[in-house]
KOLTILUM-282681 format. One record per atom (N, C-alpha, C): residue number from 1; x, y, z. Coordinates in nm, 4 decimals, decimal comma, m for minus. Layout:
residues N
(r NUM; (X; Y; Z));
...
end
This chain:
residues 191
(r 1; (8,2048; 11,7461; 17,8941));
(r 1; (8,1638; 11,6078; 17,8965));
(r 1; (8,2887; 11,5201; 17,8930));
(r 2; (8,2865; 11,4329; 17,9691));
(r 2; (8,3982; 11,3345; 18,0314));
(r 2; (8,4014; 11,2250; 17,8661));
(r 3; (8,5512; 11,1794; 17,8243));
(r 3; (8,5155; 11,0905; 17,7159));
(r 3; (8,4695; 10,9627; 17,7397));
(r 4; (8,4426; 10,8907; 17,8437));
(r 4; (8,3537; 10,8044; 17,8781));
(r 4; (8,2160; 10,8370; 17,8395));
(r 5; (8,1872; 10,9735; 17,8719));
(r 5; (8,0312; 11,0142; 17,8539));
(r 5; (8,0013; 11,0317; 17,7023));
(r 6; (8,1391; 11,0746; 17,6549));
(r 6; (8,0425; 11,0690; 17,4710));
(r 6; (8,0549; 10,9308; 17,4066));
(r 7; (8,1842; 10,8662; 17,5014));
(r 7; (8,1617; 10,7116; 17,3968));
(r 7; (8,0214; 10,6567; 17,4310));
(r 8; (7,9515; 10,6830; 17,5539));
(r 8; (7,8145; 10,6252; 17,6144));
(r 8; (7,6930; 10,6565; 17,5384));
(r 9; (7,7154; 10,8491; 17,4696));
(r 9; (7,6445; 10,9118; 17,3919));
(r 9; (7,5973; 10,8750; 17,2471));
(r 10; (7,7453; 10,8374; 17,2135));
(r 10; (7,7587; 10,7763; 17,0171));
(r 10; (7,7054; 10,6511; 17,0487));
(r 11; (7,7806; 10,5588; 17,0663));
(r 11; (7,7212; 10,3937; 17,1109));
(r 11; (7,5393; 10,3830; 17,1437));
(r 12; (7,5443; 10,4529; 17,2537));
(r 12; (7,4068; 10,4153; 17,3036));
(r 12; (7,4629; 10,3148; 17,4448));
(r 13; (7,5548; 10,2451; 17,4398));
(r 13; (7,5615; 10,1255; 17,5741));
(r 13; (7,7539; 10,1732; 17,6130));
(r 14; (7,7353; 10,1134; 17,7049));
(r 14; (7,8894; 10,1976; 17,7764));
(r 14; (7,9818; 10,0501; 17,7105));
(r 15; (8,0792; 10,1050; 17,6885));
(r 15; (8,2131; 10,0340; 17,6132));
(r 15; (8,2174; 9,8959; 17,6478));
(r 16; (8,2110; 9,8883; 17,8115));
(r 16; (8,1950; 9,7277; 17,8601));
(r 16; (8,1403; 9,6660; 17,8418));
(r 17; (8,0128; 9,7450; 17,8220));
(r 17; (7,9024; 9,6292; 17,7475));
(r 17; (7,8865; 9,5596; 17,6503));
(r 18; (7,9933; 9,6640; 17,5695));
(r 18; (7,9899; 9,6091; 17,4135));
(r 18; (8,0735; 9,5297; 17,3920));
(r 19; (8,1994; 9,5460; 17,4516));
(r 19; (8,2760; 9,4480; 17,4677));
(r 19; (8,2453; 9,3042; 17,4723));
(r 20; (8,1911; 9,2984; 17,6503));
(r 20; (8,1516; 9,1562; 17,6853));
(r 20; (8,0558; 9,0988; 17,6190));
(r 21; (7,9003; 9,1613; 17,5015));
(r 21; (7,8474; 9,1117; 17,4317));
(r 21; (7,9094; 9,0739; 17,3004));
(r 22; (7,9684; 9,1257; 17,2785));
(r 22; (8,0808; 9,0609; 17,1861));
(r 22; (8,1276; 8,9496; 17,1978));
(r 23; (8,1953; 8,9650; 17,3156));
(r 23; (8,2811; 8,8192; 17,3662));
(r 23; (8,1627; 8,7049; 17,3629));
(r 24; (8,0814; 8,7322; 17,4314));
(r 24; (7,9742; 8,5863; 17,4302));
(r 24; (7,9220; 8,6030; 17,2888));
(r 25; (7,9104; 8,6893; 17,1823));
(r 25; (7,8573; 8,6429; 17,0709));
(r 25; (8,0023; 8,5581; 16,9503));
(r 26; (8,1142; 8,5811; 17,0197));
(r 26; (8,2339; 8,5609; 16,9509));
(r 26; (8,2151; 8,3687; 17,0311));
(r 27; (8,2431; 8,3427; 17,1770));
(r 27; (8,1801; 8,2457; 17,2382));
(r 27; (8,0943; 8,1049; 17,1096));
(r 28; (7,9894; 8,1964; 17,1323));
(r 28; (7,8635; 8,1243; 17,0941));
(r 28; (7,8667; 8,0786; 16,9550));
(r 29; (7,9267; 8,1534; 16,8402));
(r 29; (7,9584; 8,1214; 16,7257));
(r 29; (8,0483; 8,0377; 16,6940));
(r 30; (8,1962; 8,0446; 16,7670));
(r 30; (8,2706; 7,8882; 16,7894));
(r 30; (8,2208; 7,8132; 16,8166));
(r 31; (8,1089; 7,7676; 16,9368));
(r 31; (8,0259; 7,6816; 17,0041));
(r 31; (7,9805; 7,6176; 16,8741));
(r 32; (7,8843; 7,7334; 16,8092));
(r 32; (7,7959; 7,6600; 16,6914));
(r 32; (7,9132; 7,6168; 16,6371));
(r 33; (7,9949; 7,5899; 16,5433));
(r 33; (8,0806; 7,6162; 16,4660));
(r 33; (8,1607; 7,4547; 16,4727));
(r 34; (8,1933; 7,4859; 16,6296));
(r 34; (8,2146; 7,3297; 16,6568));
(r 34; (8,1248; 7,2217; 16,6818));
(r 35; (8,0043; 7,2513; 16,7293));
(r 35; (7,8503; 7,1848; 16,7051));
(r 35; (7,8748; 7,1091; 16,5670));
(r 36; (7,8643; 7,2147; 16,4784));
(r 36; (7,8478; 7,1819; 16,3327));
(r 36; (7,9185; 7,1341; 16,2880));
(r 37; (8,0975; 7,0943; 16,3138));
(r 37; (8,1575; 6,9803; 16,2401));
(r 37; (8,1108; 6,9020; 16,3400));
(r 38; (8,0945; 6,8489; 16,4553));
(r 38; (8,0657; 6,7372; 16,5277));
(r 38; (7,9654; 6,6578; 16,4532));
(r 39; (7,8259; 6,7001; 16,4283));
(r 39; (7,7139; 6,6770; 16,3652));
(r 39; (7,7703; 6,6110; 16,2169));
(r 40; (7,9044; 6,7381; 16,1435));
(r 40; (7,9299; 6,6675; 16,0022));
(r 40; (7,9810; 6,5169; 16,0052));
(r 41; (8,0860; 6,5454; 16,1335));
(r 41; (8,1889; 6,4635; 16,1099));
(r 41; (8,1170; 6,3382; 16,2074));
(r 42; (8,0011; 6,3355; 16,2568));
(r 42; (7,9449; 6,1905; 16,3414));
(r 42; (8,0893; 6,1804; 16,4265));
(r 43; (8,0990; 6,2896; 16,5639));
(r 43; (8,1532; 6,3022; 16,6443));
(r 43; (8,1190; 6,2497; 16,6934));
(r 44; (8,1903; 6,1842; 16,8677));
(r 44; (8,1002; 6,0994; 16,9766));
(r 44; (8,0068; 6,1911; 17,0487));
(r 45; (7,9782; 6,0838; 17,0757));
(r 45; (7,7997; 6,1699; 17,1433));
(r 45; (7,8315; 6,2824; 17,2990));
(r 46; (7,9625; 6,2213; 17,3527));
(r 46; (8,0332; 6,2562; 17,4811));
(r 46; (8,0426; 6,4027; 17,4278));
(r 47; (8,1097; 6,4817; 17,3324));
(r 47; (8,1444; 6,5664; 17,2931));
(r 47; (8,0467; 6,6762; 17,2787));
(r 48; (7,9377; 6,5911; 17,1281));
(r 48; (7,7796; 6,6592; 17,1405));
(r 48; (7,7423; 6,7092; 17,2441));
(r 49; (7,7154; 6,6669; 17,3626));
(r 49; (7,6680; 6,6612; 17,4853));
(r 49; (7,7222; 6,8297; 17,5311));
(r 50; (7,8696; 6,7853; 17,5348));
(r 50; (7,9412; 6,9042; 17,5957));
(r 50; (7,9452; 7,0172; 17,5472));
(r 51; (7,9038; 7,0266; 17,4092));
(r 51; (7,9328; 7,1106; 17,3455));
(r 51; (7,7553; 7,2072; 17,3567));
(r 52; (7,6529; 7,1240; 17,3564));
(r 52; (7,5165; 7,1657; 17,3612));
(r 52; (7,5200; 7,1963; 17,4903));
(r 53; (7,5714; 7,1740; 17,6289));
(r 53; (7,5248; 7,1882; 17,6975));
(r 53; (7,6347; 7,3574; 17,7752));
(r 54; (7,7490; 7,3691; 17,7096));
(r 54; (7,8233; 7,4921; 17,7032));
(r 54; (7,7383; 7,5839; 17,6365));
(r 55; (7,6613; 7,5587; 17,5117));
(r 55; (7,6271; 7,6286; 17,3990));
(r 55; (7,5050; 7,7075; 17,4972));
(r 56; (7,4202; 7,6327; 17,5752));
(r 56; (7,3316; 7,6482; 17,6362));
(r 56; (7,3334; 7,7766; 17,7940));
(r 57; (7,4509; 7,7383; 17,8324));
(r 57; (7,4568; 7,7944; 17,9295));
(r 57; (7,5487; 7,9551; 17,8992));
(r 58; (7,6186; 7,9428; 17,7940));
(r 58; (7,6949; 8,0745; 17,7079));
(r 58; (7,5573; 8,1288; 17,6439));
(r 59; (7,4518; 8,0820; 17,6287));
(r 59; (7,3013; 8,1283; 17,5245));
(r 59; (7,2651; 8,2020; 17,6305));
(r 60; (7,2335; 8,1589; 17,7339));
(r 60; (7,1188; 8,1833; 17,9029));
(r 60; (7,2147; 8,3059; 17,8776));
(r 61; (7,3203; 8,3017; 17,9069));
(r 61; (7,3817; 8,4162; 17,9767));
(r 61; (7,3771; 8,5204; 17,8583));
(r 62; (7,4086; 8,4989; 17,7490));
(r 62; (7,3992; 8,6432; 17,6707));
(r 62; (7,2909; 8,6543; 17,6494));
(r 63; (7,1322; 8,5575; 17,6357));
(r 63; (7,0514; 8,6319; 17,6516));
(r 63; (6,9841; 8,6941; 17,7400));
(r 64; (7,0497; 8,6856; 17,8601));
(r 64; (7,0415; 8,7209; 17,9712));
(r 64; (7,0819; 8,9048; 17,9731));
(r 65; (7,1968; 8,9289; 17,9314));
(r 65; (7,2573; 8,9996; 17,8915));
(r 65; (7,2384; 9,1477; 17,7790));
(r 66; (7,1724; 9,0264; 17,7031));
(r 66; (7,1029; 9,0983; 17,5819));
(r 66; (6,9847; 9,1880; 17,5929));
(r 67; (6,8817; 9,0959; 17,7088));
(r 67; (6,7827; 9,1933; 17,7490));
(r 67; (6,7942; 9,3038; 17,8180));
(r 68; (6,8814; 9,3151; 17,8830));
(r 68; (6,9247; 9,4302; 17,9499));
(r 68; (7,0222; 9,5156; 17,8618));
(r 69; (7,0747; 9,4843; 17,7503));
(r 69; (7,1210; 9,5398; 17,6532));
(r 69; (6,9923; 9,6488; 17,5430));
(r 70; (6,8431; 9,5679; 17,5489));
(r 70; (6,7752; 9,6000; 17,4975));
(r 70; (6,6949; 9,7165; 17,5314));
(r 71; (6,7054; 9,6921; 17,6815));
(r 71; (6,5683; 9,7675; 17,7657));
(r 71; (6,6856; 9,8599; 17,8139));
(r 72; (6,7834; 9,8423; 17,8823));
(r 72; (6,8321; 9,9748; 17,9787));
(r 72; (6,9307; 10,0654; 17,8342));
(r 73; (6,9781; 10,0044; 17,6902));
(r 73; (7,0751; 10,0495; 17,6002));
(r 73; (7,0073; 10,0439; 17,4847));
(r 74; (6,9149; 10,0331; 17,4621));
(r 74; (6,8274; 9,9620; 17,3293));
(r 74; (6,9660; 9,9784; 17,2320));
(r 75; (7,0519; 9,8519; 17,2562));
(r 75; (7,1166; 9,7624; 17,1528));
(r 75; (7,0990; 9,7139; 17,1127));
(r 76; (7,0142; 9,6805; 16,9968));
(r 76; (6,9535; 9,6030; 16,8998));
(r 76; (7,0662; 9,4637; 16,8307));
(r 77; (7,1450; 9,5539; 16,7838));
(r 77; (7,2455; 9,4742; 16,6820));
(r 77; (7,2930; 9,4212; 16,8043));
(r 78; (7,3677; 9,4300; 16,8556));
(r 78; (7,5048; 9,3610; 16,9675));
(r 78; (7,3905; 9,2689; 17,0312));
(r 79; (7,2678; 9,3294; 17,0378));
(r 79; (7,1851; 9,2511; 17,1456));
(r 79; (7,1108; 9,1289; 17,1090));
(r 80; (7,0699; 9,1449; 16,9650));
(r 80; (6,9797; 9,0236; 16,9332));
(r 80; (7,1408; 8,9282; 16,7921));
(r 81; (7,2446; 8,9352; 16,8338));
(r 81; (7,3683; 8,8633; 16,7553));
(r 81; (7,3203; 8,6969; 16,7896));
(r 82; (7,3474; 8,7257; 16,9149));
(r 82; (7,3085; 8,5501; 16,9966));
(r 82; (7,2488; 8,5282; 16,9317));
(r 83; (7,0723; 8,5360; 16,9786));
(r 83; (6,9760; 8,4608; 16,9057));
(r 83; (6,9347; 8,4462; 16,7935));
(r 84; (6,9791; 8,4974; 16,6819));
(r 84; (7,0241; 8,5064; 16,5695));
(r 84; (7,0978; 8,3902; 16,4971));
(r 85; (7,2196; 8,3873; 16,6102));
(r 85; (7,3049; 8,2458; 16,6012));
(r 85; (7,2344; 8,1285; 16,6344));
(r 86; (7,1897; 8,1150; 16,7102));
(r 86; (7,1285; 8,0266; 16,7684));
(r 86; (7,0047; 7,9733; 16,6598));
(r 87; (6,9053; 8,0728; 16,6599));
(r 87; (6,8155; 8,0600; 16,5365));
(r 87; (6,8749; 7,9855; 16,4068));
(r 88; (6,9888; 8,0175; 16,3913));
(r 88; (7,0795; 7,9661; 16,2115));
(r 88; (7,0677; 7,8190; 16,2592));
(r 89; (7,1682; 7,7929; 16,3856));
(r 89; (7,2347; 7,7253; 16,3897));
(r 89; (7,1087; 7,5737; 16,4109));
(r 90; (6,9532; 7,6200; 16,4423));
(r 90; (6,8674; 7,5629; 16,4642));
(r 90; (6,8109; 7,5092; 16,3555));
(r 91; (6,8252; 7,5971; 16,2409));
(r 91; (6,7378; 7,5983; 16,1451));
(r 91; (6,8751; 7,4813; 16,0217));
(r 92; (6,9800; 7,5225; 16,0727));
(r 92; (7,0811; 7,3754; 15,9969));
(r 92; (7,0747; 7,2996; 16,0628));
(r 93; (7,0593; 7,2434; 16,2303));
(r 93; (7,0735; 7,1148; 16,2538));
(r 93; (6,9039; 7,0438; 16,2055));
(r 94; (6,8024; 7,1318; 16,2358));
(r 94; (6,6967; 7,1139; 16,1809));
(r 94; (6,6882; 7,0221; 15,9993));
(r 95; (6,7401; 7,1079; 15,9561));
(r 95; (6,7215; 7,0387; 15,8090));
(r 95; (6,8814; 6,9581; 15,7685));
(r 96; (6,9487; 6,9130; 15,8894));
(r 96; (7,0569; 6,8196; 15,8239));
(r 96; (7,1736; 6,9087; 15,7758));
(r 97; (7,1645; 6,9671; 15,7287));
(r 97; (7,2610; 7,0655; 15,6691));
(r 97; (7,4321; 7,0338; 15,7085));
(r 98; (7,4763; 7,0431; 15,8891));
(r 98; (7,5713; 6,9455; 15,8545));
(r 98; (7,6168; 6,8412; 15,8254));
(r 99; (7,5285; 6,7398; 15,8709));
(r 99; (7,5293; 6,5810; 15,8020));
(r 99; (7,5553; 6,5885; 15,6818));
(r 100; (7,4647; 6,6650; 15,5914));
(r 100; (7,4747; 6,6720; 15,4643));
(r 100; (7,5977; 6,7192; 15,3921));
(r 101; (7,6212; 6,8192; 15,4210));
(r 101; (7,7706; 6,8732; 15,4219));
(r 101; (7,9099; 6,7890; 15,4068));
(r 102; (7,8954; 6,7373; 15,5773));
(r 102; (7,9829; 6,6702; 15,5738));
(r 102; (8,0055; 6,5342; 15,4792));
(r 103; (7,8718; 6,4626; 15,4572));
(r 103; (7,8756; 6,3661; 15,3693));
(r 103; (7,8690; 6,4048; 15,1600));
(r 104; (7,8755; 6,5310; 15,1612));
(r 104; (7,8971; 6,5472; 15,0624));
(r 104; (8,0457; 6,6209; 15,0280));
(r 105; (8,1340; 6,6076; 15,1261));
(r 105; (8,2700; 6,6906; 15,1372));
(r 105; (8,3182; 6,5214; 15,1292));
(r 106; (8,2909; 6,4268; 15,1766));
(r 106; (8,3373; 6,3264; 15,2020));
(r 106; (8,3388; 6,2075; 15,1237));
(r 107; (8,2359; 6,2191; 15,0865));
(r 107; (8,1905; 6,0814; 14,9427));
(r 107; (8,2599; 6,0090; 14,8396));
(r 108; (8,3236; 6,1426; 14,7872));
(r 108; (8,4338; 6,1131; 14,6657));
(r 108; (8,5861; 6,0567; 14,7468));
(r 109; (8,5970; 6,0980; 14,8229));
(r 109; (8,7161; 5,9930; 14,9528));
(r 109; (8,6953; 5,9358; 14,9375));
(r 110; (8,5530; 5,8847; 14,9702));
(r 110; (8,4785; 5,7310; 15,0460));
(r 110; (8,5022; 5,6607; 14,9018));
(r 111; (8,4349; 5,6796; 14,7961));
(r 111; (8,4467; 5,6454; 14,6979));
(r 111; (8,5607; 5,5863; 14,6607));
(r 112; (8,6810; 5,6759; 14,6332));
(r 112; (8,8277; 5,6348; 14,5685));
(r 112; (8,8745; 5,5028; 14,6982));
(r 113; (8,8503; 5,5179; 14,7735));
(r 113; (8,9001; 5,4430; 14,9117));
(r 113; (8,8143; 5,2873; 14,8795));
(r 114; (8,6974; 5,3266; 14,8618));
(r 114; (8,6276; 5,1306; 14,8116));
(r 114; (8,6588; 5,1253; 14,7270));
(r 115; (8,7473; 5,1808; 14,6497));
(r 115; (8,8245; 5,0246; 14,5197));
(r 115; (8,9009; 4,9522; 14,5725));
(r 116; (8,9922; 4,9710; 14,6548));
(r 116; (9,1198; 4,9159; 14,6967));
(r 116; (9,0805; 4,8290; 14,8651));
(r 117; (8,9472; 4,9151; 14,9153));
(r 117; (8,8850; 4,8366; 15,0790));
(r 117; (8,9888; 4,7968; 15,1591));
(r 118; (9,1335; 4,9275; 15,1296));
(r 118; (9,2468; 4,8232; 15,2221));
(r 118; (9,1951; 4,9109; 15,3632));
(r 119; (9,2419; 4,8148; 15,4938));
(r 119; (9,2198; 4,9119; 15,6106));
(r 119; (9,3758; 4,9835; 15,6185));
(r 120; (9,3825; 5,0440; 15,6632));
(r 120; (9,5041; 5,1254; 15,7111));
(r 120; (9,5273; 5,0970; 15,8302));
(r 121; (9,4741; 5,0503; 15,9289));
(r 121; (9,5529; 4,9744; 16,0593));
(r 121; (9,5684; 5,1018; 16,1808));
(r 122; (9,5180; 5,1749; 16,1076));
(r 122; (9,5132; 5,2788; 16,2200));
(r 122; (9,3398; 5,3925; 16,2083));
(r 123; (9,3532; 5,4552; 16,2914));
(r 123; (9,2316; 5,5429; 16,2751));
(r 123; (9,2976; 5,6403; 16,1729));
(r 124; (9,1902; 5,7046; 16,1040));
(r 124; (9,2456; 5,7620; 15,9838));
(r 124; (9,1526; 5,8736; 15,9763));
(r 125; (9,1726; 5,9914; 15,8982));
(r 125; (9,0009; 6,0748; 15,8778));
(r 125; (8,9998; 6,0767; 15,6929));
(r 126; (8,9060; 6,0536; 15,6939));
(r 126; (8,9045; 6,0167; 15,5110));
(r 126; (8,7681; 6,1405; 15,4877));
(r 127; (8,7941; 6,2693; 15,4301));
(r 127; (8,6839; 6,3256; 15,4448));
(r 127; (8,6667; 6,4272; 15,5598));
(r 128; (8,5414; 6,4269; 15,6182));
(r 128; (8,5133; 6,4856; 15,7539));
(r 128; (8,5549; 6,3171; 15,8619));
(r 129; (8,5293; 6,2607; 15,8046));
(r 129; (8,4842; 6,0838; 15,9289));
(r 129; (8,6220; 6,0325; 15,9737));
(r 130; (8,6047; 6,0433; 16,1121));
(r 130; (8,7272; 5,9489; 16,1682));
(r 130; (8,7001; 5,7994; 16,1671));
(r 131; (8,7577; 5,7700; 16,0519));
(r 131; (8,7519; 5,6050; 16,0119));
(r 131; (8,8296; 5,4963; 16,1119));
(r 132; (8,7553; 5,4174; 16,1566));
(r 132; (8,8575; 5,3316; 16,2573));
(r 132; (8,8544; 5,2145; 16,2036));
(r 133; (8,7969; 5,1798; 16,1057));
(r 133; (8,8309; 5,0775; 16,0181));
(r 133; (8,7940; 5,0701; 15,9048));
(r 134; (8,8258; 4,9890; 15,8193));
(r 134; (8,7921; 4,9483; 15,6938));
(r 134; (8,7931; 4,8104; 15,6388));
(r 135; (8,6977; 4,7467; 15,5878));
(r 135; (8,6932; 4,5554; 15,6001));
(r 135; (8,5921; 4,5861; 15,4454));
(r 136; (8,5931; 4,4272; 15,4441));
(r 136; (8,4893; 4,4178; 15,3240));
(r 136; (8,4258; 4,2784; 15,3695));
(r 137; (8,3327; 4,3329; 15,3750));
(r 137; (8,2161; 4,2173; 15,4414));
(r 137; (8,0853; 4,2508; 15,3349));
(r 138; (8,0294; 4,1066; 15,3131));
(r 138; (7,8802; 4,0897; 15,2812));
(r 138; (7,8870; 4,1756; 15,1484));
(r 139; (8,0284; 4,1069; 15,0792));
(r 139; (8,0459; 4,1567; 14,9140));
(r 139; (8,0416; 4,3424; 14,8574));
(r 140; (8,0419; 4,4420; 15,0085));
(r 140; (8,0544; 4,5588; 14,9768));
(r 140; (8,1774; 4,5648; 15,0450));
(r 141; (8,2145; 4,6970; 15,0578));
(r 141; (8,3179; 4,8001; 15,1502));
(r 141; (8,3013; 4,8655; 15,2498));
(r 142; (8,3199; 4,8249; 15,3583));
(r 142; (8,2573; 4,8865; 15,5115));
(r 142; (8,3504; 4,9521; 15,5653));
(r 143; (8,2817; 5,1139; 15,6238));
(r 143; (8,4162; 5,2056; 15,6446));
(r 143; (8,3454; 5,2487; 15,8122));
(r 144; (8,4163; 5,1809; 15,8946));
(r 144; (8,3501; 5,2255; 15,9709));
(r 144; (8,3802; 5,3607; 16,0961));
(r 145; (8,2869; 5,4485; 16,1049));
(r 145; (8,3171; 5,5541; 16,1366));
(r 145; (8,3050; 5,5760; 16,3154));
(r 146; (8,2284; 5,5007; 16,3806));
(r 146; (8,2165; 5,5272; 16,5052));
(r 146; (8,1440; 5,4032; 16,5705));
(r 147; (8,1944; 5,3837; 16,7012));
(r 147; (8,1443; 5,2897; 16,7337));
(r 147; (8,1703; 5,2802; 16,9421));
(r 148; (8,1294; 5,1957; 16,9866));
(r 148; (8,1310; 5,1806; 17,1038));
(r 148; (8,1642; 5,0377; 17,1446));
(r 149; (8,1689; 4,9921; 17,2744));
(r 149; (8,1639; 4,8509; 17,2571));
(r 149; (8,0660; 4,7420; 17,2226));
(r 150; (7,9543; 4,7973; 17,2314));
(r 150; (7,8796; 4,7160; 17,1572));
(r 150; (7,8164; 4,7258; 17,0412));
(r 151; (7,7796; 4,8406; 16,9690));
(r 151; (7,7716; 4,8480; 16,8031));
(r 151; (7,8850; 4,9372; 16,7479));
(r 152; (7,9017; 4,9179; 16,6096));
(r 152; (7,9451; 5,0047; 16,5546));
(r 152; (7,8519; 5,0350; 16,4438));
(r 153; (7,9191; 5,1366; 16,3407));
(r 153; (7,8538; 5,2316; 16,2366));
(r 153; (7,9394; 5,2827; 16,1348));
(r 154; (7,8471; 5,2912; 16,0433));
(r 154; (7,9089; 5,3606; 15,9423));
(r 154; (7,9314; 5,3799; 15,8084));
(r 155; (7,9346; 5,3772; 15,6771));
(r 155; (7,8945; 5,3951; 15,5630));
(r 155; (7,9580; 5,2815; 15,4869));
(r 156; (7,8929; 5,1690; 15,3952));
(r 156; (7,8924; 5,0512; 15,3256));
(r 156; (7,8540; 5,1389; 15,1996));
(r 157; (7,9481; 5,0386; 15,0970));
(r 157; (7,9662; 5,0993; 14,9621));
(r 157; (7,9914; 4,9706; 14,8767));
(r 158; (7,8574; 4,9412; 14,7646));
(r 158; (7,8185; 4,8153; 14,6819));
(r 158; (7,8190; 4,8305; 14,5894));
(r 159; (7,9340; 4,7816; 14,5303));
(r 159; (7,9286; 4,7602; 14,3697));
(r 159; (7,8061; 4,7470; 14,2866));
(r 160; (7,7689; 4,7954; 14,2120));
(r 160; (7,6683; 4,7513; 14,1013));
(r 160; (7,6586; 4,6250; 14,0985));
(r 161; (7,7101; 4,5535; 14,1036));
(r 161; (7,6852; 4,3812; 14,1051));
(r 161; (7,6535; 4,3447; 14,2373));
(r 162; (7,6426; 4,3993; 14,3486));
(r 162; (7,6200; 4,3191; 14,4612));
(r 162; (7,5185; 4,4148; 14,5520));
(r 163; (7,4657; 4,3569; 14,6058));
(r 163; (7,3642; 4,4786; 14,7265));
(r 163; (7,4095; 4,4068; 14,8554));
(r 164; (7,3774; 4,4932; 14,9512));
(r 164; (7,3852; 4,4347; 15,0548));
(r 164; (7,2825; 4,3019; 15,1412));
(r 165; (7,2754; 4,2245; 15,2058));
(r 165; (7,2369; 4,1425; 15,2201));
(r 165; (7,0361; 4,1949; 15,2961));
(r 166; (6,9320; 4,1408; 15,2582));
(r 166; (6,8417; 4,1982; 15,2923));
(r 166; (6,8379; 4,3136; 15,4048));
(r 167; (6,9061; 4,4419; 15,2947));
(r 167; (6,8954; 4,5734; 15,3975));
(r 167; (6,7690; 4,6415; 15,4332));
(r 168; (6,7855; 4,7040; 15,5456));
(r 168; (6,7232; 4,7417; 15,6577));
(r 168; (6,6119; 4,6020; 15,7611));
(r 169; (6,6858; 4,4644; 15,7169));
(r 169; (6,5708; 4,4056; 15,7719));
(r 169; (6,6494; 4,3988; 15,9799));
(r 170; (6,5697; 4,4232; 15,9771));
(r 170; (6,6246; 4,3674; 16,1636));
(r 170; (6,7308; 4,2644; 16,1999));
(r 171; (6,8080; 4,3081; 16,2314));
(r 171; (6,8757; 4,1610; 16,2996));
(r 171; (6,9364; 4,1498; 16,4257));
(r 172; (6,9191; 4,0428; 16,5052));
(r 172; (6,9919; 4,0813; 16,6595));
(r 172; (7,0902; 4,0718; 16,6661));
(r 173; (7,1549; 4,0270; 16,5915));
(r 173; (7,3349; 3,9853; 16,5707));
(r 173; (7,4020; 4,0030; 16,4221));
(r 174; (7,4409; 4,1096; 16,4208));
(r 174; (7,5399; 4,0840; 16,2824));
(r 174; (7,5098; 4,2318; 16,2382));
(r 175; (7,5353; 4,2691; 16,0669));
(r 175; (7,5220; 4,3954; 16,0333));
(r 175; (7,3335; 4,4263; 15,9494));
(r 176; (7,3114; 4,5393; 16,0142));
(r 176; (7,1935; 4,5668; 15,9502));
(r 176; (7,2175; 4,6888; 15,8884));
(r 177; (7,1456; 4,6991; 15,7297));
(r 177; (7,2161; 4,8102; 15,6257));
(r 177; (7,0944; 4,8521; 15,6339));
(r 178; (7,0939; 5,0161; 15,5668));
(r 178; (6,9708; 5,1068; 15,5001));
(r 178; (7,0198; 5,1285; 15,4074));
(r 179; (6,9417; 5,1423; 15,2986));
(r 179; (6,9803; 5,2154; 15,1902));
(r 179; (6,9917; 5,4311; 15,2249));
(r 180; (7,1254; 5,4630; 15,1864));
(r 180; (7,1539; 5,6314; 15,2219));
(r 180; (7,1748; 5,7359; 15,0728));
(r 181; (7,2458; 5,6593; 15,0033));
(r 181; (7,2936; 5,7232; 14,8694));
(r 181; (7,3124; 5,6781; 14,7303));
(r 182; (7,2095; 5,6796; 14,6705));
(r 182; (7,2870; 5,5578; 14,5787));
(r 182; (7,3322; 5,4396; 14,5894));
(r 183; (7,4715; 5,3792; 14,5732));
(r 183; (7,5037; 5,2543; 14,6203));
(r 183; (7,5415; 5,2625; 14,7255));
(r 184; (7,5746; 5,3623; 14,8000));
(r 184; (7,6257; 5,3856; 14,9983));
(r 184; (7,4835; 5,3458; 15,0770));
(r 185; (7,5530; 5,3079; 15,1857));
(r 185; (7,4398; 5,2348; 15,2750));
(r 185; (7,4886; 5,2445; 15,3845));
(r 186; (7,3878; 5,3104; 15,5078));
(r 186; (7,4845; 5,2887; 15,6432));
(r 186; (7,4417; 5,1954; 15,6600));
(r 187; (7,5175; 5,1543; 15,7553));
(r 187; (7,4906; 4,9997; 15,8962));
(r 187; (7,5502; 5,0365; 16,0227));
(r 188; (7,4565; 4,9303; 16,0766));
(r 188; (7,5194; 4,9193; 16,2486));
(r 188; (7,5448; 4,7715; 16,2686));
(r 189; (7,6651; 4,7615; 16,3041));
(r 189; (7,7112; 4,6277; 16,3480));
(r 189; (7,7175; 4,6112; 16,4588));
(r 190; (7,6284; 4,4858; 16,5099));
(r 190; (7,6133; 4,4580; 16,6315));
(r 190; (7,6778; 4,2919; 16,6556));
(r 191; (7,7538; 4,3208; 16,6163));
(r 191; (7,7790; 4,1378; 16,5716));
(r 191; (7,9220; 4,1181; 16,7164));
end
């Protein structure tokens, strides 16, 4: 017997196979991986996009892959890795998990950073959040994390003595707050 034929024998699937399912399950787990700080860190949406829509087409193909891993090699493990990943990675964007994450890796930054509400004049990452500014408007600390040209966003922080100005009510011009954490509050400024 040729040693190609017993590595085919022990394995169950020929070497290449295992290889290249590897590679797309090695793939797909960076994919998630970078998914999941994007989601922490309220990445731009341009990125999201690219990253779900790689994630998607690296998924097709290993499960593409996988089934024929299943039926012609019955590779179980190597074969069902993907959807596995995929499944996790569903079941955290599902329940928040990086949002949450990231805003709980980040808070105590956010925190020490609204005593002082200085901006730094440059983009900064305080936390997971690429901060592109910092102001104090409407008697809190506004850190704002992302934005476009016409709104921005991002986490407001109110002293015990002050709330933000009737939050969550609608407004067509200016900042509208929710209450998020305690005294943190996002907003979107449309002003």
């Amino acid at each position: 017997m040729s040693s190609a034929g017993r590595v085919r024998a022990r394995s169950g699937a020929p070497r290449w196979f295992v290889v290249w399912m590897s590679f797309l399950t090695c793939v797909v787990a960076l994919l998630c991986v970078a998914l999941c700080w994007e989601l922490a860190s309220l990445g731009d949406q341009f990125t999201k996009v690219l990253l779900w829509v790689g994630l998607s087409v690296v998924s097709v193909v290993a499960l593409f892959f996988g089934l024929i891993g299943l039926v012609r090699y019955h590779t179980i493990q190597v074969s069902l890795a993907v959807p596995l990943l995929i499944i996790a990675l569903a079941a955290l964007v599902w329940f928040e998990a990086p949002q949450d994450a990231g805003w709980h890796v980040s808070r105590g930054i956010l925190e020490d950073q609204s005593i002082d509400c200085v901006n730094p004049g440059r983009h900064t990452r305080l936390g997971v959040y690429a901060v592109t500014a910092v102001t104090v408007r409407d008697g809190g600390c506004l850190f704002y994390v992302q934005g476009t040209s016409e709104n921005s966003e991002g986490f407001a922080y109110f002293p015990p003595e002050s709330a933000p100005p009737s939050p969550g009510a609608p407004v067509e011009r200016g900042v509208e707050y929710w209450q998020y954490d305690g005294r943190w509050y996002r907003f979107v400024d449309s002003s």
